[in-house]
C-alpha positions in Angstrom: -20.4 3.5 -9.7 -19.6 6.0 -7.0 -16.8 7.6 -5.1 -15.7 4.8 -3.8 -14.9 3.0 -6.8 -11.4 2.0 -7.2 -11.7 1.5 -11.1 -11.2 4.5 -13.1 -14.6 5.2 -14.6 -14.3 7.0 -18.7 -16.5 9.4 -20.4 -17.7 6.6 -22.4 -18.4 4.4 -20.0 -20.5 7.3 -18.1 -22.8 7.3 -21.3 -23.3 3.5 -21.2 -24.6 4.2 -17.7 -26.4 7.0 -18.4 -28.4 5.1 -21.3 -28.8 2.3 -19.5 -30.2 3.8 -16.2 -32.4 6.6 -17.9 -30.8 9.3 -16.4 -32.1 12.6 -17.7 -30.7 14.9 -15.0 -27.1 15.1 -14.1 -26.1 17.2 -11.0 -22.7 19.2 -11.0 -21.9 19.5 -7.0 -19.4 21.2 -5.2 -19.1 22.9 -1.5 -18.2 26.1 -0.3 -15.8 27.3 2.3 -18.1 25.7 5.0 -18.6 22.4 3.4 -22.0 22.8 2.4 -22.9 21.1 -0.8 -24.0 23.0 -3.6 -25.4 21.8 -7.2 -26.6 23.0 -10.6 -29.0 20.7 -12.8 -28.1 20.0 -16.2 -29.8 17.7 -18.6 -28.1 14.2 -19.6 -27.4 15.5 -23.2 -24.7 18.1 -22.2 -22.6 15.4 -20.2 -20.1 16.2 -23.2 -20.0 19.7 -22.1 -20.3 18.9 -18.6 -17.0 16.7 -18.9 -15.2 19.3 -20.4 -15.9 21.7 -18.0 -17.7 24.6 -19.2 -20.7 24.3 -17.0 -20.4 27.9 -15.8 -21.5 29.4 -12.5 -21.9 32.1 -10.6 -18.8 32.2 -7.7 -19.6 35.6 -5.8 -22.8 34.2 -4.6 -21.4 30.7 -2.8 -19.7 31.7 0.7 -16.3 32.4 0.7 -15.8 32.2 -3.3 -15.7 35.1 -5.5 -16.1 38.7 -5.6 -18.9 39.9 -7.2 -16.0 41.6 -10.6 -14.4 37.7 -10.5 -17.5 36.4 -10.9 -17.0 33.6 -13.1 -16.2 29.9 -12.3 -16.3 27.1 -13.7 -17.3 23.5 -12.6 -14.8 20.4 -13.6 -16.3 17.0 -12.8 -14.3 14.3 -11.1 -15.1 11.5 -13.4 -14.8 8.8 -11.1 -17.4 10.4 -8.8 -20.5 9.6 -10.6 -22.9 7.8 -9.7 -27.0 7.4 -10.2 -28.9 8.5 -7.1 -31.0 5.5 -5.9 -34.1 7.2 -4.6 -34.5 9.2 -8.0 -34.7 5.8 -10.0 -38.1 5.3 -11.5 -39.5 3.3 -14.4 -37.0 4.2 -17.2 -35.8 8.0 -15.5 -33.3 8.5 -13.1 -31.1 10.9 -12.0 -27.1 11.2 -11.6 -24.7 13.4 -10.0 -20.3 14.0 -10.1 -18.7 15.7 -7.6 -16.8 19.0 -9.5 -13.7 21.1 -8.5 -13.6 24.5 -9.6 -11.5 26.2 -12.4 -10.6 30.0 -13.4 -12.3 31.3 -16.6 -8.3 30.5 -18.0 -9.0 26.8 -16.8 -6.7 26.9 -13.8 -7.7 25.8 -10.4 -9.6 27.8 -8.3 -7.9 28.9 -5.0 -11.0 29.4 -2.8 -12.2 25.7 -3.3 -12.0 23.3 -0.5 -11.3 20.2 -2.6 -8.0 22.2 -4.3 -6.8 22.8 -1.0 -6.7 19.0 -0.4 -5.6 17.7 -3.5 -2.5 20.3 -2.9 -1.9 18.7 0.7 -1.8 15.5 -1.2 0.2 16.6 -3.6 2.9 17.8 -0.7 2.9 14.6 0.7 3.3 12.8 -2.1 6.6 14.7 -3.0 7.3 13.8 0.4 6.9 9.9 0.0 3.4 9.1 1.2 -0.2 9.0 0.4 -2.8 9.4 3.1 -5.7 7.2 4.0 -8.3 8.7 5.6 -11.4 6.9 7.7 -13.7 9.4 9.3 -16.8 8.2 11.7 -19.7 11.2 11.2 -22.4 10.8 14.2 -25.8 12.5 14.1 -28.8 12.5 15.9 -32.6 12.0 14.2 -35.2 14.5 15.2 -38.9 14.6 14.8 -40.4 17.2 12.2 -43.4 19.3 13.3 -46.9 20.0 11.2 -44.2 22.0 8.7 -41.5 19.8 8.5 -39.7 22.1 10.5 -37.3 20.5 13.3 -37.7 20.0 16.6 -35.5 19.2 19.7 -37.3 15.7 20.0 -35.5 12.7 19.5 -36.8 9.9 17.2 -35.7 7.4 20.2 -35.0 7.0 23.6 -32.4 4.1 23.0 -28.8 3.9 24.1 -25.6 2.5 22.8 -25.8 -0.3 20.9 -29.4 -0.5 21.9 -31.5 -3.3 20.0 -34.9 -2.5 18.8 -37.6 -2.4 20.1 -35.9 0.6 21.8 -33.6 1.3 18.7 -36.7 2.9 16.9 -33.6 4.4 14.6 -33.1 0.8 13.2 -35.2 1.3 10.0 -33.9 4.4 9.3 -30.1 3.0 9.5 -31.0 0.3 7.6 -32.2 2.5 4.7 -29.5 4.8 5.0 -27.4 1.8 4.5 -28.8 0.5 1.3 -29.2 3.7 -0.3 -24.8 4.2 0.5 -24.8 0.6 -0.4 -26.0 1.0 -3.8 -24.0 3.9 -4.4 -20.9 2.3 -3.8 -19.8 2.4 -0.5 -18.8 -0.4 2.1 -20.3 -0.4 5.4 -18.4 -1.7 7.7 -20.8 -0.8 10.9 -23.8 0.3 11.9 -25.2 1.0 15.4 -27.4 3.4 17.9 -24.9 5.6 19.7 -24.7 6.8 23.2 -27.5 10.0 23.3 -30.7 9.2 22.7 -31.6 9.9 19.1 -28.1 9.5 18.3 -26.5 7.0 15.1 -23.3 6.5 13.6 -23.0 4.1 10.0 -19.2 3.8 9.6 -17.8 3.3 6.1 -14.6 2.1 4.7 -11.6 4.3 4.4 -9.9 6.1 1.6 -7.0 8.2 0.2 -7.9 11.8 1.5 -9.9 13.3 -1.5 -11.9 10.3 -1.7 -12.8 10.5 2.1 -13.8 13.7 2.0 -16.0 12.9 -1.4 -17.6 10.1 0.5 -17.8 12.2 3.8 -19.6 15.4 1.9 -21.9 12.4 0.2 -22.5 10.2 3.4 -23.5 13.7 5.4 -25.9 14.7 1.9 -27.6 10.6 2.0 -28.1 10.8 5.3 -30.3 13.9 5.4 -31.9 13.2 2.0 -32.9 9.3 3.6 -34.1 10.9 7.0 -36.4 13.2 5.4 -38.5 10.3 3.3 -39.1 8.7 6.9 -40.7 12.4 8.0 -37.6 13.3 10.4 -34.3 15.7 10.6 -31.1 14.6 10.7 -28.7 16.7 12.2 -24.8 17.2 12.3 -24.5 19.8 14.8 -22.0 18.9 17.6 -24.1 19.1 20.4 -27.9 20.0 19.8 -29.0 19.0 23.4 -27.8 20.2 26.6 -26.8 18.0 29.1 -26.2 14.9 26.5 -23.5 13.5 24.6 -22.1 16.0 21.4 -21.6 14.2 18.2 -18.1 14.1 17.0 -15.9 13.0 13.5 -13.3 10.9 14.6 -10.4 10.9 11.9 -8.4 7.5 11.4 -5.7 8.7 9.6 -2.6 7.4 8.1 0.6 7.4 6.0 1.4 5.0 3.0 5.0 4.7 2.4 4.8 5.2 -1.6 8.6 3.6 -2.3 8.6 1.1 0.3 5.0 -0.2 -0.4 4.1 -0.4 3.3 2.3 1.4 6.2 4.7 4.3 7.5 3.2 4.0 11.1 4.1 0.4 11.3 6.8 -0.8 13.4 7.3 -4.5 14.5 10.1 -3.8 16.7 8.5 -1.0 18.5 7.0 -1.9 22.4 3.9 -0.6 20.9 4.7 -1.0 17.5 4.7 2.3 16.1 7.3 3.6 13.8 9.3 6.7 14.6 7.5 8.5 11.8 4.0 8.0 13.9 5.3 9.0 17.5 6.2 12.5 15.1 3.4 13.0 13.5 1.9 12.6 16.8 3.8 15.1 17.9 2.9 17.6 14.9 -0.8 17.2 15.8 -0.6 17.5 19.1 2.1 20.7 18.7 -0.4 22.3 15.8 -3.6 21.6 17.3 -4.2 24.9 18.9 -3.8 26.6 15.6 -6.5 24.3 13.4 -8.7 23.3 15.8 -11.1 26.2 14.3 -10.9 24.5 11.0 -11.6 20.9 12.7 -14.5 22.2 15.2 -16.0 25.3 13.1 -18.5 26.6 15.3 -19.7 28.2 18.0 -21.5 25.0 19.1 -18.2 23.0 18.7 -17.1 23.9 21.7 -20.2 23.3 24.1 -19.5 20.0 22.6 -15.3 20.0 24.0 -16.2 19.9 27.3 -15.1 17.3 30.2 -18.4 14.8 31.1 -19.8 13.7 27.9 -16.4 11.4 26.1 -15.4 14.3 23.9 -12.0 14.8 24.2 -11.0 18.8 25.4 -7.3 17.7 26.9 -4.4 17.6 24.5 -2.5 14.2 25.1 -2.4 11.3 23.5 -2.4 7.6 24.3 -2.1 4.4 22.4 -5.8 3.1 23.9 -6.8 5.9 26.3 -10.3 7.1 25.1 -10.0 10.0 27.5 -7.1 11.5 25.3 -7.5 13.6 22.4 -5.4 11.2 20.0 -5.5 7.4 20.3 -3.5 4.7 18.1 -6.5 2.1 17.8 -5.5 -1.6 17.9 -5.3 -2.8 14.7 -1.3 -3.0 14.0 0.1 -4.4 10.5 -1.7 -2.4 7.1 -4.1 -0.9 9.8 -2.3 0.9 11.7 -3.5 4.3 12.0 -3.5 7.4 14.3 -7.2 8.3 15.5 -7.9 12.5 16.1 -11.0 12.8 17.9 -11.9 16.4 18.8 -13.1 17.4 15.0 -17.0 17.2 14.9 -19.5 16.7 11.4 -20.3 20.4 11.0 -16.8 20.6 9.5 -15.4 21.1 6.1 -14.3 17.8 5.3 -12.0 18.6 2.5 -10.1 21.2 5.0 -10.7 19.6 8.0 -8.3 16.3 6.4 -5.9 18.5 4.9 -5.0 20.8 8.0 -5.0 17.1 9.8 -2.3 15.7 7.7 -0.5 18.8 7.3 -0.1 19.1 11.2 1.5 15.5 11.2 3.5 16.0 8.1 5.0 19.0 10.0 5.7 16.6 13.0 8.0 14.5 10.8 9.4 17.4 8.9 10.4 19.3 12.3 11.7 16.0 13.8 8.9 16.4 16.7 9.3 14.7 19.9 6.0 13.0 20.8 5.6 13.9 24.8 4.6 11.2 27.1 1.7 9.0 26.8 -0.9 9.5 29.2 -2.8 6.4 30.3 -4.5 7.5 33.4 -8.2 9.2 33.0 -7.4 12.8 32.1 -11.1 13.6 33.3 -10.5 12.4 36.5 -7.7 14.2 36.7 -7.6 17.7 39.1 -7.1 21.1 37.5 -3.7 20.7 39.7 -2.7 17.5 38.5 -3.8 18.4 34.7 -1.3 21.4 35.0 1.6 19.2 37.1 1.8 16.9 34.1 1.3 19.6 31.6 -2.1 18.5 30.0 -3.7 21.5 28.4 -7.4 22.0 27.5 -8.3 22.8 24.0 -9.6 26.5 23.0 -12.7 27.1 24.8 -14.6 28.7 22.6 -14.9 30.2 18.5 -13.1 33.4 19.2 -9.8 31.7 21.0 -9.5 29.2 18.2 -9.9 31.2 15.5 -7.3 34.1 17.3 -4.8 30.4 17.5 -5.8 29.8 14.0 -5.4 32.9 12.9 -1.8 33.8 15.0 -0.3 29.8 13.6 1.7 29.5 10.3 -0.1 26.3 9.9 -3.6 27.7 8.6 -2.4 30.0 6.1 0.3 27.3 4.7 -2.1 24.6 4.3 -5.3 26.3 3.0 -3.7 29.5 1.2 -3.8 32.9 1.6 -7.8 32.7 -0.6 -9.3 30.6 1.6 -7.6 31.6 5.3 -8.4 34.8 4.5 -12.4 34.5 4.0 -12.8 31.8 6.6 -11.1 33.8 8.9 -13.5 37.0 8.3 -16.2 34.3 8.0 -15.7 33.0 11.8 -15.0 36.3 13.3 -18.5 37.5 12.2 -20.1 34.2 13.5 -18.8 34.5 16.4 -19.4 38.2 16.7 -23.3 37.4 16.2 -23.5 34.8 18.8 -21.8 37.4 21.2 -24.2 40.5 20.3 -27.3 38.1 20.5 -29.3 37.9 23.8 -30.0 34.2 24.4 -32.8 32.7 26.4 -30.4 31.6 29.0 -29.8 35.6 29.9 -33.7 36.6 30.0 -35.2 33.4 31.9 -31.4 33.7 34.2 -31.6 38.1 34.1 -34.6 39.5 33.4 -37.0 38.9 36.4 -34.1 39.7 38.8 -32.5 43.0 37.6 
């Protein structure tokens, strides 16, 4: 059972599983404004409680929750998101977790919570017509631990893309990533050693949005909790070495038409068939982008990742195969067809980071955007004077320019309400305000001999 399933799983099937696996421990999890999972034990024998939601906690201590005199929150699991966890199965004890949105003491939904701010984006699009599918790809790079487990900046390979062993030393680890996400109820549908050295990506199947943010937050969560049994790190950030390729989240993403029954981006007619409603929700991204790319690329490391020479896109266009453009329609056409984003990296809030994404495009069809021209030549190739002839824009440079965009655009404050926009708006700032009063060791070993 997992958050994948497409059965709806009951309370009293729950307890079957729960007597029949042994489980004794039951974690509650949730994530704060950044995305970073957070969980209170509780034993097996309040899973009636636990259903009902009256596992309390306290909000003022997660980032970006509550004040310290609104203390109270409350944890409501999604049923359908339990699951046992295969590496805590033993002879007859196991453990379990669900994946929990918040509620107000009065049992109404809390506004800070990421997962809210989804389920109300799907909400909006469903009173619109649609439901959204969502297929992210997560890279991350394995690192070696020192004496204390600590980790270091040295890569558990030196293999390539789609490397083989015996240079693929990342194999095993994949493998058991795989089977552990395997038993939990995902489907794989790839598996491979990506371009940096040290670098993986597993992909998984899609889902509506919730559940691809649920199986995001849990792929991210596996991943680390698998690397660490084989004595390394894995790592998320965007771009952890200098001078190598970033790692990025690439978001398939696309509309169901709910009264038609069919894919809203699919057009046989079309030259490159696309519906109308694709080319404008095209548009919306590419017109919004600006003001969410601080939601999509969080930190100050994002954006040593968005930089021309390593594949990451930094040039707003799009293209229906051009990898050099910042939105691609991949080839599948039919039930597959699907508009790929691919500036957001894995250090972002998966449930905010999908709903600012389909906002943006919803806003393209709602405005009647015009998508601008397709680029197909190689935009980093391209001239500073031929990128600014043909109108090609870079992406915000850095933190501070995309959270001033994020922060001056309607589209940040409509799509994650005035709770959340607020704190991770104050949140950024002071991020980004520490990286700038820091002295790095670029400054002494570039400064402090000379001056």
């Amino acid at each position: 059972m997992s958050t994948v399933s497409t059965k709806e799983l009951t309370l009293e099937a729950i307890k079957e599983i729960i007597k029949e696996k042994h489980v004794e421990l039951i974690h509650m999890q949730f994530v704060d404004i950044e995305g970073t999972l957070k969980h209170v034990t509780v034993t097996a024998e309040q899973i009636d409680q636990c259903a009902e939601g009256k596992v309390m906690f306290d909000g003022s201590s997660i980032t970006g929750f509550s004040p310290i005199n609104k203390s109270d929150l409350y944890l409501m699991p999604d049923l359908n998101t339990f699951c046992v966890l295969p590496w805590s199965v033993e002879e007859g004890y196991s453990e379990a977790r669900f994946l929990c949105g918040v509620k107000n003491p009065d049992g109404t939904d809390f506004e800070g919570d990421p997962r809210h701010v989804l389920k109300r984006t799907e909400e909006k699009a469903k009173e619109q017509g649609y439901s959204i599918s969502v297929g992210p790809e997560l890279e991350f790079f394995l690192f070696e631990t020192d004496e204390k487990g600590r980790p270091t900046l040295n890569t558990q390979d030196l293999g390539g893309y789609f490397e083989p062993s015996p240079h693929d030393y990342g194999e095993k680890v994949r493998l058991a990533i795989y089977r552990t996400l395997k038993e939990m109820g995902f489907t794989i549908e790839a598996s491979h050693h990506e371009v940096a050295e040290g670098q993986h990506e597993i992909n998984f199947k899609y889902a509506d949005a919730l559940g691809a943010a649920d199986n995001a937050t849990t792929y991210k969560w596996v991943v680390k909790t698998v690397a660490k049994q084989f004595g390394l790190h894995a790592s998320f950030m965007p771009k952890p070495i200098a001078g190598a390729n970033g790692s990025g989240m690439h978001v398939n993403i696309s509309l169901f038409d709910i009264a038609k029954q069919e894919n809203a981006f699919y057009d046989e007619n079309d030259s490159r068939q696309l519906s109308e409603k694709s080319y404008k929700f095209i548009a919306g991204l590419l017109d919004n982008i600006d003001n969410f790319v601080a939601v999509t690329n969080p930190l100050v490391n994002s954006y040593k990742r968005l930089v021309p020479g390593y594949e990451a896109p930094c040039y707003v266009a799009w293209s229906a195969s051009n990898r050099s453009a910042l939105i691609r329609i991949p080839a599948t056409r039919g039930a597959g067809t699907r508009v790929e984003i691919r500036c957001p990296d894995p250090s972002a809030n998966p449930y905010l980071a999908y709903a600012i994404i389909a906002a943006a495009g919803l806003d393209g069809i709602n405005r009647n955007l015009d998508v601008p021209a397709e680029v197909v030549d190689d935009i980093f190739s391209m001239s500073p004077a031929e990128l600014k002839e043909r109108g090609i824009r870079n992406l915000p440079t850095s933190l501070e320019a995309a959270v001033n965009a994020l922060e001056e655009g309607k589209i940040g404050r409509e799509t994650l309400g005035d709770h959340v926009f607020g704190e991770y708006i104050e949140l950024k700032r002071a991020e980004y305000d520490s990286f700038r009063t820091a002295v790095h060791g670029w400054e002494i070993d570039s400064y402090q001999a000379k001056f």
